[in-house]
C-alpha positions in Angstrom: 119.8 117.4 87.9 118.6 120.2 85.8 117.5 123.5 88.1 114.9 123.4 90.6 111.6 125.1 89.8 108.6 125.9 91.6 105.7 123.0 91.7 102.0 124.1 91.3 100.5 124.8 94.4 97.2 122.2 94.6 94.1 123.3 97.0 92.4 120.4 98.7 89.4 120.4 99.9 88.2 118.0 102.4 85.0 118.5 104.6 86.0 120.9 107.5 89.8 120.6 106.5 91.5 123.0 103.6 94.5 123.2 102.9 96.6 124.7 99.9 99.7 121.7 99.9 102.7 122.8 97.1 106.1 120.9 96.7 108.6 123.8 96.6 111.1 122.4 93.7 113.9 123.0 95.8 112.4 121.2 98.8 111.5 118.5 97.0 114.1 115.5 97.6 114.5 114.5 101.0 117.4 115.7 103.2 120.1 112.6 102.5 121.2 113.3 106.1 117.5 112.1 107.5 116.0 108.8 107.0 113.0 109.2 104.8 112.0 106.3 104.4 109.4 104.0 106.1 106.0 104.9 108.0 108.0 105.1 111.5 108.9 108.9 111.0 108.7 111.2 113.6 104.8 112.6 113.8 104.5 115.8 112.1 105.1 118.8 113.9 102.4 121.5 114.2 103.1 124.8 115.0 101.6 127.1 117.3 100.2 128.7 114.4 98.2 125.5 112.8 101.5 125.0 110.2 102.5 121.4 109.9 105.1 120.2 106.7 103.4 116.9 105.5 105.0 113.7 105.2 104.5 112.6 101.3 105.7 109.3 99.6 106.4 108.9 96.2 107.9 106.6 93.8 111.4 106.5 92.0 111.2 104.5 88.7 114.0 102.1 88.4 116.6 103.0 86.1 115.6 107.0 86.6 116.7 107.3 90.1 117.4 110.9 91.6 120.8 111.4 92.8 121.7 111.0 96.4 118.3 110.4 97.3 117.5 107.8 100.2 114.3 105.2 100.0 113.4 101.5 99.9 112.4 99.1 97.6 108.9 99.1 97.2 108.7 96.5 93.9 109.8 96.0 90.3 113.4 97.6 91.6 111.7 101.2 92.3 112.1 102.9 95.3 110.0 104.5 97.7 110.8 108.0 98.9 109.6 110.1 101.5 109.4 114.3 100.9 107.7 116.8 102.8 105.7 119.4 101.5 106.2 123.3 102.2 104.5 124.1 105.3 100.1 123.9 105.2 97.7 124.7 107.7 95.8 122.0 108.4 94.0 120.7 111.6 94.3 117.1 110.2 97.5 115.9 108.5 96.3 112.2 107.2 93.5 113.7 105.8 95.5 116.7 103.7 98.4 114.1 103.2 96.1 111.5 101.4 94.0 114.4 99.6 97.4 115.6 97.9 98.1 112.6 96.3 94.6 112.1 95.1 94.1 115.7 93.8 97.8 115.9 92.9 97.6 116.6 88.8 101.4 115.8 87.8 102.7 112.4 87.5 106.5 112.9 87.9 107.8 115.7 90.2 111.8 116.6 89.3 114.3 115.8 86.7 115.1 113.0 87.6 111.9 112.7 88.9 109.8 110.9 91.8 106.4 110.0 90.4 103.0 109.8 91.7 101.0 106.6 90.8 98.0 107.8 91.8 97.4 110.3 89.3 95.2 108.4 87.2 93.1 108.1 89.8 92.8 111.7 90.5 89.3 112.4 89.0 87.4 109.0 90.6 88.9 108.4 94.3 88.4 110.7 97.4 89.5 111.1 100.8 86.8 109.5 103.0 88.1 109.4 106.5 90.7 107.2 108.7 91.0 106.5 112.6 93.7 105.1 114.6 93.5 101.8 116.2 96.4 101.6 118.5 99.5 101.4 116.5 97.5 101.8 113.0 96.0 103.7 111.1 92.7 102.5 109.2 92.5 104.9 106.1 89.1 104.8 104.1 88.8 106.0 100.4 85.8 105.7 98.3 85.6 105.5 94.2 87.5 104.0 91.7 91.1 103.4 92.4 92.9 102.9 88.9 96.2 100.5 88.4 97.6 100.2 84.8 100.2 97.1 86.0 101.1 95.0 88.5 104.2 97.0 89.6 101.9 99.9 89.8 99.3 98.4 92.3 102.7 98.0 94.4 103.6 101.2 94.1 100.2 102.9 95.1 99.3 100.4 97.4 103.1 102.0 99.5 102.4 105.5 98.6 98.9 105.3 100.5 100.1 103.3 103.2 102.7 105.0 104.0 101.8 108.7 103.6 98.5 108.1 106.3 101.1 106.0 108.4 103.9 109.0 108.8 101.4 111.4 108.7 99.1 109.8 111.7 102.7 109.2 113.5 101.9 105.6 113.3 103.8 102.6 112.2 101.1 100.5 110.1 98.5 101.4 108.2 95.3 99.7 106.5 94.2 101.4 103.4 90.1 100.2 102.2 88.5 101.5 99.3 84.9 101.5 99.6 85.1 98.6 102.1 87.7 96.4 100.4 90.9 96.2 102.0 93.6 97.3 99.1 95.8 93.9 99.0 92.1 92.3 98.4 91.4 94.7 95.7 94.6 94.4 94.1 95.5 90.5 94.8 98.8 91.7 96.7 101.0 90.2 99.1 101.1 91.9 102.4 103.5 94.9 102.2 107.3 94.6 102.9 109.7 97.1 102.1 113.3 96.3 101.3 116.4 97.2 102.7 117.1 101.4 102.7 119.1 102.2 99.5 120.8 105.9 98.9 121.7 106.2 95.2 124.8 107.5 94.4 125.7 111.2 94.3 126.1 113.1 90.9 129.2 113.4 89.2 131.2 116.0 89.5 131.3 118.9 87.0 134.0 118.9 85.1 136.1 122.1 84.9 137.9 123.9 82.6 140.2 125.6 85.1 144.1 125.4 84.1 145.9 124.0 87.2 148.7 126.5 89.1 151.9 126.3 87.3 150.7 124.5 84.8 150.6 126.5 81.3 148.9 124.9 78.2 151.6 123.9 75.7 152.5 123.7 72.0 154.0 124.5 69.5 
């Protein structure tokens, strides 16, 4: 993985709620020692200062996995992963959650990267608001919510359910755009995760220390 490097800090603005949400490069990949995936996370914590990390869900493209990094199959082999973003005040998490992906201007985050399959959407779908109905949360977005392929209507369809269901602290969620309910919109099965995959850790760097006691030889 080539050297981490700081992600552009994107300022969302959503009625009564601002936030300035960045992915700190470093920070980015999940902690392999949590569980990152799936919309049963803990709820985000808010400090006594308004300061809360947001749960954030992107994609891994098959074949370009990041090392070491935990998620579930969302379709077509790729693999959902959960990040969190460097702390944000915000008094409402779904809503600042949601409004980074939608305002987020870079595709792929990393090298190997996790991508964000709602960018193409960025200019024609908002935030419009979401309440919780026991254990869901009903998410409502209004515009034009754009899918280039069938694999990517899977992959934003998990991204938006479960970024407002982690953030909300909730473990369902029902995503609508401008009335129609997203598997309607999209023709899509209901949603089902796979089983939680890590990939495997990087290689080792190799070295080009001389062993102890062992001298290089010839003639």
């Amino acid at each position: 993985m080539s050297a981490c490097r700081p992600l552009r800090p994107v300022a969302i603005a959503l009625g009564a709620v601002t936030a300035s949400v960045a992915l700190a490069g470093c920070n980015l990949f999940p902690n392999p020692a949590e569980s990152p995936a799936g919309g049963d996370g803990p709820l985000p914590t808010v400090s006594a200062e308004g300061y809360v990390e947001l749960p954030l869900y992107f994609v891994a493209l098959n074949g370009d996995f990041p090392p070491n990094t935990t998620g579930r199959d969302v379709a077509c082999q790729d693999l959902l992963v959960r990040v969190t973003s460097v702390p944000v005040q915000t008094e409402d998490p779904v809503a600042s959650a949601i409004g980074f992906l939608l305002t987020d201007e870079q595709y792929s985050h990393g090298d190997p990267a996790v991508t964000n399959s709602l960018d193409p959407s960025e200019d024609d779908l908002a935030y419009a608001s979401h309440r919780v109905e026991g254990d869901t949360v009903v998410l409502e977005l209004t515009g034009d919510l754009v899918s280039r392929s069938q694999c990517e209507s899977y992959r934003i369809r998990a991204q938006l359910n479960q970024t407002a269901a982690a953030a909300a602290g909730v473990p369902n969620a029902e995503v609508y755009v401008d009335g129609v309910l997203i598997e309607d919109l999209f023709g899509l099965t209901p949603l089902e995760l796979g089983e939680e995959i890590t990939t495997p850790a990087p290689d080792a760097e190799p070295t080009d220390e001389v062993t102890e006691g062992m001298g290089a030889t010839g003639s």
